[in-house]
TIDOLUM-960036 format. One record per residue (C-alpha): x, y, z; residue in one letter. Coordinates in steps of 0.05 Angstrom, whole numbers, plus 5000, padded with zeros to 4 digits. Each point is the difference from the previous one (the first is absolute). Layout:
// TIDOLUM-960036
XYZA
...
// end
This chain:
// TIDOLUM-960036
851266532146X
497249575053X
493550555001X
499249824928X
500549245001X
495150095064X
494950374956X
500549434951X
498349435040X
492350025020X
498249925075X
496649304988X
506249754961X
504550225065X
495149665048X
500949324963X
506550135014X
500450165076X
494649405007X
504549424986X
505250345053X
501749795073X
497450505057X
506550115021X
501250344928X
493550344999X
502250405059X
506150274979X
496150164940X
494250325036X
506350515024X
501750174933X
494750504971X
493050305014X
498849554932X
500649435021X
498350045073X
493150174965X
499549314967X
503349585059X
494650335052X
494249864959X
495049515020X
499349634943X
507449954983X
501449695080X
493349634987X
502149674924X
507649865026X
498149695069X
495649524960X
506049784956X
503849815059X
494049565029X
501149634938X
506650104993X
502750105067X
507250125004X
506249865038X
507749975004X
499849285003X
496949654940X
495049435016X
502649604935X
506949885046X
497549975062X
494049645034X
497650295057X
496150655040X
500550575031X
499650145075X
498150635030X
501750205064X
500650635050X
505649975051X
498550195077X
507150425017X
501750284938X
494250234968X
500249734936X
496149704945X
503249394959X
498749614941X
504049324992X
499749504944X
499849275035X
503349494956X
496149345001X
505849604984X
503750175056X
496250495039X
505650544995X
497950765002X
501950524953X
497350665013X
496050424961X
499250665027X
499550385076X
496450615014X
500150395065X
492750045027X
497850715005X
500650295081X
492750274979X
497549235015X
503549985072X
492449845032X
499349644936X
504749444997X
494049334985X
499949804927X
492949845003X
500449934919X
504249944944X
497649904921X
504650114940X
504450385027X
495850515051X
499949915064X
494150165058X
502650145069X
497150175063X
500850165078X
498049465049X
499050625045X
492550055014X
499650765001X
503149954927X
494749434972X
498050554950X
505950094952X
503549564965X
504950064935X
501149824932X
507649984990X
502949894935X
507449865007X
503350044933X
498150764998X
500750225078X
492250214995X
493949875046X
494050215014X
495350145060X
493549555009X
495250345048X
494449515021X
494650115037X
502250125083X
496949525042X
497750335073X
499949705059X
504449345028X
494549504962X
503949774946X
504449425010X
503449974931X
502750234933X
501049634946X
502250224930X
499849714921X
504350284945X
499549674933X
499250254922X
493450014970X
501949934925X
492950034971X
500350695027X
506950124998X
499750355068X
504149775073X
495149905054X
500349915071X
495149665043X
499250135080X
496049625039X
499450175083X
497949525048X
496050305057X
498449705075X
493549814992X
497050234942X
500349944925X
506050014959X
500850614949X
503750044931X
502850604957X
503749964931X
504750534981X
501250064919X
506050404979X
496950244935X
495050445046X
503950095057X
494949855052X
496949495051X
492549794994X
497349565044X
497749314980X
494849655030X
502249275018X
493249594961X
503649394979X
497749494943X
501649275003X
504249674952X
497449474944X
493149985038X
502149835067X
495950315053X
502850585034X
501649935083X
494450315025X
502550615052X
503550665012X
507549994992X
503350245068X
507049934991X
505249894947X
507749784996X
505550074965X
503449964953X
496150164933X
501749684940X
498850094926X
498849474952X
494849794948X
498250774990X
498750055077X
501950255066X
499449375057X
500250035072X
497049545059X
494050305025X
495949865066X
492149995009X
497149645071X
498749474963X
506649804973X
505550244958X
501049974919X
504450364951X
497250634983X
501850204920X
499250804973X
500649994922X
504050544978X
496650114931X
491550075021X
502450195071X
495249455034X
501549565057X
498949294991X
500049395053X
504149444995X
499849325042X
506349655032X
502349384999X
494149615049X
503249805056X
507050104991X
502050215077X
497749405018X
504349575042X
505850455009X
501950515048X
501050654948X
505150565005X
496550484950X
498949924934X
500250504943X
495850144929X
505949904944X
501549834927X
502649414984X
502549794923X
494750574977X
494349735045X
496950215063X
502949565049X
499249985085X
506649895030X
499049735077X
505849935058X
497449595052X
504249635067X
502949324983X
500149885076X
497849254994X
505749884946X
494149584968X
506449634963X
501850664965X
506350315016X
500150715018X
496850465052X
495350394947X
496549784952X
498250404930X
493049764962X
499050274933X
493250024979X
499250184931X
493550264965X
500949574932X
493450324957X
499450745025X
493850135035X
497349235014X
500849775063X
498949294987X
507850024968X
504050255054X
505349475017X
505249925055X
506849954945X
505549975049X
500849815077X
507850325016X
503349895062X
503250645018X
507049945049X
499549875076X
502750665012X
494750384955X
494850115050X
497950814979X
500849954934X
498550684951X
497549734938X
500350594939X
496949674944X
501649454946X
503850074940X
497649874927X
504349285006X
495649795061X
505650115052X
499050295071X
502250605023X
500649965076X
504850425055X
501449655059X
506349995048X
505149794941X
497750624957X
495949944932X
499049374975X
496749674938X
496749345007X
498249524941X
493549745022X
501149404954X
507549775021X
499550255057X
506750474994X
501750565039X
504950494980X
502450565043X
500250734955X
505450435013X
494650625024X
501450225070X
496350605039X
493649964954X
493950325039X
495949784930X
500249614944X
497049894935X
500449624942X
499150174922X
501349684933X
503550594960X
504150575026X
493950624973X
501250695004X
495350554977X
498350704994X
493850005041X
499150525048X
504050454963X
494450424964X
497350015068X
505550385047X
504750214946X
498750784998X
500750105075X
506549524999X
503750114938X
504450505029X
502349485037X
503549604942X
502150574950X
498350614977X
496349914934X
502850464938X
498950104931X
// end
């Protein structure tokens, strides 16, 4: 009977289905029969059903109840990956899912990049610099990057981009390695081909500005996506700027910071971020002269206001961080603005504009990210499936 009513519902029909389904489901499916394993492996099904969860993204807690975002982070003892939903009202946590981080990523235990739900990690181990991986979670799969291996002790430097290029609707991950000495070099990796190719690094200034004239000999972390591009801070002798790689034409661009903006403070470090959907400059510098400001650190946000002008970047907030914050980690801002910074109390978000800080309940976090919706997807699973699947069930008709 079942064979029958199987023969009567066409393949398409079945993957309209199975698109509007949770991963979770699609799994147990996938277990089910050759038949459907078939439709739930193919590239264009994973490709047509990861698109309606970009729009549509998912989650066990519905946004229409509850205001707030997700946090992301990978415990240091237990091995773990976790997704929490962070209330805004009262900043309680209500988890969303944990998933025990393959042994196979041991050496590889940096999240150098996380985008809709894959991750990028890789070894801080110098004799590793080569490999990295794209994890995806919600179906235990990953897969092996192999860049090109660097000889020789010259290189000083790694530094890695994930984001989606949905023009293309391909993942992409940009490396960049900083050398001692001489010029910078840059490799994308596309998951539709499976490859590296090396880029070269001939940036283009932005809205007519003239490009910093000289060869870029170092680069820092981290790399951030937003605007359709990858941004890190990048070095030449004469100065430093933020150095943008659109994901879409694959070009490198140049883009100015804020002029003087170091000026007349004593600086920590100071990180490339996104702040409210813009590209923003978030700077920690001493407040060892109090200068009437309580606090020993201070955070400046710098804020980018029309993408790719200089003349518009503006210093938004001035926030005195707590006398006992003195090595602060900073992970990123949140959609709302807040600050996400670890220091000796634990996590803590900071509302640049009240100026509250509230403690999270997240202890033992080696990294943390931030995203709007809770995504999961099927990517990767065309790619590793065959050699895997015996893994999660034996597939019958």
């Amino acid at each position: 009977m079942s064979q029958a009513i199987r023969e009567r519902v066409p393949n398409d029909v079945v993957a309209d289905i199975l698109g509007g389904l949770p991963v979770k489901s699609l799994i147990r499916f996938n277990c089910v029969s050759k038949s459907l394993n078939s439709i739930i492996t193919d590239p264009t099904f994973i490709s047509t059903h990861f698109k309606l969860n970009l729009n549509q993204p998912k989650s066990s807690i519905s946004p229409n109840t509850h205001s707030g975002y997700y946090l992301l982070y990978k415990t240091s003892s237990s091995k773990e990956l976790c997704t929490v939903f962070c209330n805004n009202d009262d900043y309680t946590l209500t988890q969303i899912s944990r998933f025990e981080i393959p042994n196979v990523f041991d050496k590889f235990s940096e999240v150098v990049g996380f985008c809709n739900g894959i991750f990028c990690l890789a070894s801080s181990d110098k004799d590793l610099h080569h490999i990295s991986y794209l994890w995806n979670p919600s179906i235990g799969m990953f897969k092996k990057l192999l860049a090109t291996r660097l000889t020789g002790e010259d290189f000083r430097i790694v530094v890695f981009g994930l984001a989606y290029d949905c023009q293309n609707n391909d993942f992409k991950v940009l490396r960049l390695v900083g050398f001692f000495g001489r010029e910078a070099e840059a490799e994308i990796y596309r998951l539709r081909m499976g490859s590296w190719t090396k880029v070269v690094i001939s940036m283009e200034s932005l809205r007519g500005y003239e490009p910093n004239i000289g060869t870029i000999v170092d680069v820092m972390p981290p790399c951030v996506f937003c605007n359709g591009a990858l941004h890190c801070t990048a070095f030449t002798r004469q100065g430093r700027f933020i150095l943008s790689f659109d994901v879409s034409d694959e070009r490198f661009r140049e883009i100015m910071m804020p002029r003087n903006f170091r000026d007349g403070i004593i600086v920590m470090f100071e990180q490339v971020a996104v702040f409210k959907g813009s590209l923003a400059i978030i700077v920690f510098s001493h407040n060892f002269l109090n200068l009437g400001i309580p606090g020993g650190c201070l955070c400046h946000i710098w804020v980018m206001e029309e993408y790719g002008v200089a003349d518009s970047w503006t210093r938004k907030f001035l926030v005195p961080l707590s006398d006992w914050v003195w090595e602060p980690l900073f992970y990123g801002c949140t959609d709302n603005g807040e600050l996400l910074i670890k220091n000796d109390s634990g996590l803590v978000s900071i509302d640049p504009e009240s100026r509250n800080q509230n403690i999270l309940a997240i202890e033992d976090s080696s990294w943390v990210g931030f995203s709007a919706n809770s995504m999961e997807s099927l990517v990767l699973l065309d790619e590793v499936f065959i050699s895997y699947k015996q893994i999660y069930c034996l597939s019958r008709e």
